[in-house]
C-alpha positions as CSV (number, residue, x, y, z in Angstrom):
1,X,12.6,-72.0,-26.5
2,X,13.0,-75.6,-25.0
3,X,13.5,-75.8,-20.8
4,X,16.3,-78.7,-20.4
5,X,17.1,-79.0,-16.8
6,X,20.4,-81.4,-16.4
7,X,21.5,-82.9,-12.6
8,X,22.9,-86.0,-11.3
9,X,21.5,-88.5,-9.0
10,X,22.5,-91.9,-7.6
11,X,20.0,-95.1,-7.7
12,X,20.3,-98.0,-4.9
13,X,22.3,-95.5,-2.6
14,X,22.3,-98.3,0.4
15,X,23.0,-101.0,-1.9
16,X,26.4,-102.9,-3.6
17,X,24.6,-102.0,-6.6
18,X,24.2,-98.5,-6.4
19,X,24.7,-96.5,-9.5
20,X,25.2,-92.6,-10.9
21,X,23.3,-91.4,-13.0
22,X,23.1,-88.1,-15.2
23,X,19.1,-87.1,-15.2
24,X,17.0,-84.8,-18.1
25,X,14.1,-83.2,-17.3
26,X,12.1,-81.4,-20.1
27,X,8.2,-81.0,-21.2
28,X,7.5,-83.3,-18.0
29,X,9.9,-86.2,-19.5
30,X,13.0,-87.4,-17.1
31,X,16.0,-89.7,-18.9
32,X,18.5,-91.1,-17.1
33,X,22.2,-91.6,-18.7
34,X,24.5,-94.2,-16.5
35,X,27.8,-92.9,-15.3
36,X,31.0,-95.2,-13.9
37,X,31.2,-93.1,-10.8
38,X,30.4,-89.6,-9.5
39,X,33.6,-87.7,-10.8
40,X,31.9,-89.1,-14.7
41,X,28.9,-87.6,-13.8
42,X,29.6,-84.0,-12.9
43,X,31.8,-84.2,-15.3
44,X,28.6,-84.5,-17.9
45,X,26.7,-82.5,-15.8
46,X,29.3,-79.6,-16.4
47,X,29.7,-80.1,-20.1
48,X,25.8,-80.5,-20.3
49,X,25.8,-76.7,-18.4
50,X,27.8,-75.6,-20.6
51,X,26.5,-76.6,-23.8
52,X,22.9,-75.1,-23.1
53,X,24.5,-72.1,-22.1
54,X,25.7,-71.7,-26.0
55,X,22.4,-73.0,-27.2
56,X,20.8,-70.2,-25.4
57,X,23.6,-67.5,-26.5
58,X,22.4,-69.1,-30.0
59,X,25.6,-70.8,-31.1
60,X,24.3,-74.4,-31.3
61,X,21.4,-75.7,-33.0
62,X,18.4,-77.4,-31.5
63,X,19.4,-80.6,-32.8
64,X,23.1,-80.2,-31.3
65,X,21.8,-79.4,-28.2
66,X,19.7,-82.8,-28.3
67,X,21.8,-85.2,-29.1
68,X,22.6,-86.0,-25.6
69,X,25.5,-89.0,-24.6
70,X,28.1,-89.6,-21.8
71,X,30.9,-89.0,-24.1
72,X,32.4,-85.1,-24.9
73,X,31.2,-83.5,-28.3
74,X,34.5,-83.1,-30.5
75,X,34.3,-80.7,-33.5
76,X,31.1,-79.3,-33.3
77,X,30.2,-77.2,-36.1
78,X,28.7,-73.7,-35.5
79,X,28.4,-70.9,-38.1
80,X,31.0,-68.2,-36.3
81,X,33.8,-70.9,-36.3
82,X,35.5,-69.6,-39.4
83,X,35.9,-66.0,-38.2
84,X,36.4,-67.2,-34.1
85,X,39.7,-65.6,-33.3
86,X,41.6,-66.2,-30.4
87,X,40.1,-63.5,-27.7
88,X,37.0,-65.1,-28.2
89,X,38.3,-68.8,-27.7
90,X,40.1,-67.2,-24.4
91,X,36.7,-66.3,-22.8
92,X,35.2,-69.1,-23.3
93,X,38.2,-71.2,-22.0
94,X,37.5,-69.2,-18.9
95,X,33.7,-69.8,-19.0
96,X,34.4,-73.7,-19.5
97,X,37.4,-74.0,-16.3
98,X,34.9,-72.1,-14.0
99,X,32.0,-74.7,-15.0
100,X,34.5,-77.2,-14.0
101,X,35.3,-75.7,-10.6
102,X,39.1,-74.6,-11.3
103,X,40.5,-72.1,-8.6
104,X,39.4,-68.7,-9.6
105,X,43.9,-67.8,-9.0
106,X,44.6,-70.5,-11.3
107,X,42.4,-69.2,-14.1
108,X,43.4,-65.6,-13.8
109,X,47.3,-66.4,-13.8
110,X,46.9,-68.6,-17.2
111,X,44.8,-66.2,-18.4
112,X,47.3,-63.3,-18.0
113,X,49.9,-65.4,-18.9
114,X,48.0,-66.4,-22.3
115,X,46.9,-62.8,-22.8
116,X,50.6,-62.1,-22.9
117,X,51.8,-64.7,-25.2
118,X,49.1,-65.0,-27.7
119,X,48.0,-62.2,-30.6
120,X,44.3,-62.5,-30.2
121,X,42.9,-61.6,-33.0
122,X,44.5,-64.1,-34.8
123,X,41.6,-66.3,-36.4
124,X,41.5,-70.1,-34.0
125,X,42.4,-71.9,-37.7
126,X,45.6,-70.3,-37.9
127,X,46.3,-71.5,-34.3
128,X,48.8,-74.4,-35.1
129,X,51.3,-76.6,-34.1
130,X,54.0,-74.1,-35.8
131,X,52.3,-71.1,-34.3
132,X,52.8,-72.8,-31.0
133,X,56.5,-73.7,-31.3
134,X,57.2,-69.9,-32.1
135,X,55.4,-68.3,-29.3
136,X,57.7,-71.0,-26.7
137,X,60.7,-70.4,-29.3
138,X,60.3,-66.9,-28.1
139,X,60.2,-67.0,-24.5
140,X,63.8,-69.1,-24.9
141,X,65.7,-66.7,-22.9
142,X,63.2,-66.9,-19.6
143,X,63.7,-69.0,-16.8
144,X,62.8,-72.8,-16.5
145,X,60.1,-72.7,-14.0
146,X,58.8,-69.9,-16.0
147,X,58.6,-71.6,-19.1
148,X,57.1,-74.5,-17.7
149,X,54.0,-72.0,-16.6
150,X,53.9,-71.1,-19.7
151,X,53.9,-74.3,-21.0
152,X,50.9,-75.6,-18.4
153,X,49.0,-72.7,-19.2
154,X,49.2,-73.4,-23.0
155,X,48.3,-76.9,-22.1
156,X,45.5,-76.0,-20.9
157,X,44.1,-74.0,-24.2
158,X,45.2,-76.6,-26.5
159,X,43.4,-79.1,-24.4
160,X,40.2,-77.1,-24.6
161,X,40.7,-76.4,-28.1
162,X,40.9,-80.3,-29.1
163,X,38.1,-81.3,-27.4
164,X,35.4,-78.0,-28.5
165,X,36.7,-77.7,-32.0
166,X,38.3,-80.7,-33.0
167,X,41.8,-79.1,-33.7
168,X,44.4,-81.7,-33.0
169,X,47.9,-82.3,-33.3
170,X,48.7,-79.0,-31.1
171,X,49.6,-80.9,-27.9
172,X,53.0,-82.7,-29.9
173,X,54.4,-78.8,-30.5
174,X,54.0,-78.1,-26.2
175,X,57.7,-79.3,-24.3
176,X,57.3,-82.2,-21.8
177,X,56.8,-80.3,-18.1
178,X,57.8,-83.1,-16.4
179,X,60.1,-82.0,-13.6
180,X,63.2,-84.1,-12.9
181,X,63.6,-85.1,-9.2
182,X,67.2,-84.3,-9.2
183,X,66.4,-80.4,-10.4
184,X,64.6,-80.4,-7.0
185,X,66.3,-77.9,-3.8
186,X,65.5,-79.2,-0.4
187,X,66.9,-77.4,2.8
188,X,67.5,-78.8,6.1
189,X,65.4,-78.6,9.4
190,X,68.6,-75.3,10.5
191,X,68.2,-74.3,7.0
192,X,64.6,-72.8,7.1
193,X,65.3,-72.0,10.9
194,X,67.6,-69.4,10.0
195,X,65.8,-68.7,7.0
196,X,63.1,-67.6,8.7
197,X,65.2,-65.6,11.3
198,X,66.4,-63.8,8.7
199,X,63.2,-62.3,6.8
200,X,63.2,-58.5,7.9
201,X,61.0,-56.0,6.5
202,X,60.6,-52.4,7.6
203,X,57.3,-52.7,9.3
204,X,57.8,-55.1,12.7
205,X,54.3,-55.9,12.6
206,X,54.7,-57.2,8.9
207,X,58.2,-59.4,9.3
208,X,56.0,-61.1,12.6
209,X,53.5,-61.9,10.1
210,X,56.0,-62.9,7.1
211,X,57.7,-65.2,9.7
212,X,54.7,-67.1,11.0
213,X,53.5,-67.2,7.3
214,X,56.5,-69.7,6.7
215,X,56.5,-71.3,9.7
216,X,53.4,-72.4,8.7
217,X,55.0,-73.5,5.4
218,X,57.8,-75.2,7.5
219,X,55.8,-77.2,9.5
220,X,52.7,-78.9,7.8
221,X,54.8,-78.3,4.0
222,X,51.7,-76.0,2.9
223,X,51.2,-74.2,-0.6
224,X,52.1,-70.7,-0.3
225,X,48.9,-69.9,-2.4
226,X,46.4,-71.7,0.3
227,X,48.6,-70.4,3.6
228,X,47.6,-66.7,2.1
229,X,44.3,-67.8,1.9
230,X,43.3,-68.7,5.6
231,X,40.4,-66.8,8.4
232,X,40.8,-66.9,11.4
233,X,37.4,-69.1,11.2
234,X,40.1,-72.0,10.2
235,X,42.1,-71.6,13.0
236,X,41.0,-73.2,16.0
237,X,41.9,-75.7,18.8
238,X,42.4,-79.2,18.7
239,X,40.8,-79.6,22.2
240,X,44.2,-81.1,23.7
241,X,45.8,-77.6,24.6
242,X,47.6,-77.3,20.9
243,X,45.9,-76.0,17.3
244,X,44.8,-76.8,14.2
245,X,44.3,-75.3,10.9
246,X,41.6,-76.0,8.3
247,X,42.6,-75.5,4.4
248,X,39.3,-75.2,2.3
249,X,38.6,-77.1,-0.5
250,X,37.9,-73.7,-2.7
251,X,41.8,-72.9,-2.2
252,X,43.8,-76.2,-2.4
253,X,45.1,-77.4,-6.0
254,X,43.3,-80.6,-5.6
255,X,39.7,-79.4,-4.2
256,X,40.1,-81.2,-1.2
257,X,39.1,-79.5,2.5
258,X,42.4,-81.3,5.0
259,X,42.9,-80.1,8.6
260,X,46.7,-80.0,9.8
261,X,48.1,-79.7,13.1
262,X,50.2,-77.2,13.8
263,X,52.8,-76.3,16.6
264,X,52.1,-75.6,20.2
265,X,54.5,-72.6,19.6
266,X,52.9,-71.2,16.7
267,X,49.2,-71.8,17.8
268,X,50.0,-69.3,20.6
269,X,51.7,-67.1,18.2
270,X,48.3,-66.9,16.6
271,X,46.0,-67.0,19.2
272,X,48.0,-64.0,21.1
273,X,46.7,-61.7,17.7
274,X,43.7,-63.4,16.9
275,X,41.0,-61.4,14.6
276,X,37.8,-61.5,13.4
277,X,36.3,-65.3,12.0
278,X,35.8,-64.1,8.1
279,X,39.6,-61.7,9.0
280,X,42.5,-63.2,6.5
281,X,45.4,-64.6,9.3
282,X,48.4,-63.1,7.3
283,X,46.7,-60.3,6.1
284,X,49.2,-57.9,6.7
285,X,51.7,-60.0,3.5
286,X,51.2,-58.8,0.2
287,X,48.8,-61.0,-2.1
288,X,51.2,-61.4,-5.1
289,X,53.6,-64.2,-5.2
290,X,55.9,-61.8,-6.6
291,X,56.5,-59.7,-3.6
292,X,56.2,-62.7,-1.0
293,X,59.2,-64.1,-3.0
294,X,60.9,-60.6,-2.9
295,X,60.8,-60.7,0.9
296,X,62.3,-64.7,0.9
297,X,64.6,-63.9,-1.8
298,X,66.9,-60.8,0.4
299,X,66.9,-63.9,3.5
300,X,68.1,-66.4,0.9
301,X,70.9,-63.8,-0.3
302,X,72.2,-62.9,2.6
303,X,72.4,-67.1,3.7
304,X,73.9,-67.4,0.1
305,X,71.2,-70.7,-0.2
306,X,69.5,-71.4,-3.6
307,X,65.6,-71.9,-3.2
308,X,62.1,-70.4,-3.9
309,X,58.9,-70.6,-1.7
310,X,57.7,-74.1,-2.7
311,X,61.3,-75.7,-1.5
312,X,59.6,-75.4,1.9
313,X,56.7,-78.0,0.8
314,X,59.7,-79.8,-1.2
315,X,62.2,-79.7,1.9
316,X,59.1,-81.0,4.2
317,X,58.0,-83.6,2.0
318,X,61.4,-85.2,2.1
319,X,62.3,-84.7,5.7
320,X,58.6,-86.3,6.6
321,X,58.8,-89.2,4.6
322,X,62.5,-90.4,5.7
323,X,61.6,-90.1,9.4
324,X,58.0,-91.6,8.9
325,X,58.3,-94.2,6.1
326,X,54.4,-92.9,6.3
327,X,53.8,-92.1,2.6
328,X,50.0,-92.2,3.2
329,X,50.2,-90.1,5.9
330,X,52.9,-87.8,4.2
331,X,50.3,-87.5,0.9
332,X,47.3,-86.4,3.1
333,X,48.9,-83.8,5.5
334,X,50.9,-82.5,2.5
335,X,47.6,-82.2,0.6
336,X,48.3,-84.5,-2.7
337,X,45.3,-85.8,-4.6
338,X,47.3,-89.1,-5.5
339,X,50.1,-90.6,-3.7
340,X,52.1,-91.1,-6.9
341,X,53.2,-87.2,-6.4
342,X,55.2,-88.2,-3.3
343,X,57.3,-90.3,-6.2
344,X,59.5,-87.4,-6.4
345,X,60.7,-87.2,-2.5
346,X,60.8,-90.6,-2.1
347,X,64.1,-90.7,-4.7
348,X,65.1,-87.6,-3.2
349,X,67.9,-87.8,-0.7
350,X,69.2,-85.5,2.0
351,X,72.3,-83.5,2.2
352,X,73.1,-85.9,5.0
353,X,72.7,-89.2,3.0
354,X,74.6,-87.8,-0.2
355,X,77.7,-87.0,2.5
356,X,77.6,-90.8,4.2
357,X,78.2,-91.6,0.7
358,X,80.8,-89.6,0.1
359,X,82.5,-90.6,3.0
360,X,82.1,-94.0,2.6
């Protein structure tokens, strides 16, 4: 059995000219492969990972396994491909997002929600372009925000498909998810006040912890996924008599670690129950997004105001830019890997503006 160690290392670190580079180490040889930048090279280095792990499981052939470039392998030939069926291309979807460092959440809800659309044993070359259409065609009836997951998460195995076994043409049969900035609901600084006021659950110590969950929310526009997802360890002061909370790279959508500040208000809220460092700080809210929304929902009813969890990060978004102008500053507290994803509050306009208009 050959040894082929892969890793990634950068030449002329101190220099203008420094330079990535993918490295491979076997029988006392090293080769180096140049890369455009880092992202390129763990990139490879994650393919490369992945590759020997089917060489080893004795699905590709020493020669495959060899023939080594900076570029992904598209269509390669194994003998199991004819009778592959569409559990098996599910697990190794999986295997393939974790080598790539996708949130453990994010694979498990496409997962279920691909589990739940797609008849797995149905062979991988009958997965087509029609089959595609009919499973969406389907799922007509649902919601939009729920087809669009539906959508992403199909996405997402058509894109894996195209580039491990060369099946192509999938991606025209998927709807465009693109989200129109008028279909977004914002609320108004008194809006999520009262909405907040008015989350009540049976358990006092439960609605305190449901209420300072979305005051979080309200405040620094957090994702309700990473706000579930914070110690106590990331909780601490900012040295000037207020607080701060840290939101780790392993549970923000882009990977990124970004520190917030939060209210003097709040950070005393916290501090007054404070826990253990590895102790979850809402850790008496349920863990499914489901029932956090349940408990939102009955507030929102009984305000009669239309809205979901992420209008918060949508309603903070908007309100930050228009009083900043900061869109750089907006981007980073918010947490957005680009600045082109504030594009969609900076058409937005307030209640406020729309009624100027109106009136003028």
């Amino acid at each position: 059995m050959k040894i082929i160690k892969y890793s990634i290392t950068i030449r002329n670190k101190s220099r203008k000219s420094a330079k990535w580079y993918g490295r491979i180490r076997q029988d006392g040889h090293e080769r180096f492969i140049p890369m455009d930048s880092r992202k390129d090279a763990e990139r490879w280095l994650n393919e490369q990972n992945y590759r020997y792990s089917e060489y080893l499981a004795g699905e590709l052939r020493d020669d495959e396994i060899l023939s080594l470039d900076c570029t992904p392998v598209i269509a390669r030939k194994r003998a199991s491909e004819a009778v592959l069926t569409l559990r098996e291309c599910l697990d190794r979807w999986e295997a393939k997002r974790r080598l790539e460092g996708k949130r453990e959440t994010t694979i498990a809800s496409y997962g279920r929600a691909l589990h739940l659309m797609l008849d797995e044993n149905k062979p991988v070359t009958e997965f087509d372009a029609t089959y595609v259409k009919s499973v969406l065609e389907a799922r007509a009836g649902l919601k939009a925000a729920t087809r669009r997951f539906y959508s992403k998460a199909l996405l997402s195995l058509v894109t894996f498909l195209e580039k491990e076994y060369g099946i192509k043409g999938l991606e025209d049969a998927l709807p465009s998810i693109k989200i129109d900035e008028g279909t977004k609901t914002f609320w108004s600084p008194q809006d999520m006040e009262e909405i907040i006021l008015e989350i009540d659950c049976r358990d006092p110590e439960q609605t305190l912890q449901y209420r300072e969950f979305y005051t979080l929310m309200r405040e620094v526009g957090s994702r309700q996924g990473e706000s579930g997802l914070i110690t106590w360890a990331d909780v601490y002061s900012d040295g000037k008599g207020g607080g701060v909370v840290r939101f780790r790279g392993e549970t923000t959508k882009n990977h990124k670690e970004r520190v917030v500040p939060i209210s003097f208000e709040l950070w005393a809220n916290l501090e007054a129950r404070r826990g253990k460092p590895d102790e979850l700080v809402f850790n008496r809210i349920a863990p499914s997004q489901a029932t956090r929304y349940g408990v939102l929902k009955r507030a929102l009813d009984r305000l009669h105001l239309p809205g979901n969890q992420h209008t918060f990060r949508h309603s903070v978004a908007m309100a930050m830019y228009a009083k900043s102008k900061d869109i750089k500053g907006c981007a980073q507290l918010l947490g957005h890997g680009e600045t082109t994803a504030m594009k969609y509050y900076l058409a937005a306009r307030s209640l406020e503006e729309l009624r100027e208009l109106v009136d003028n």
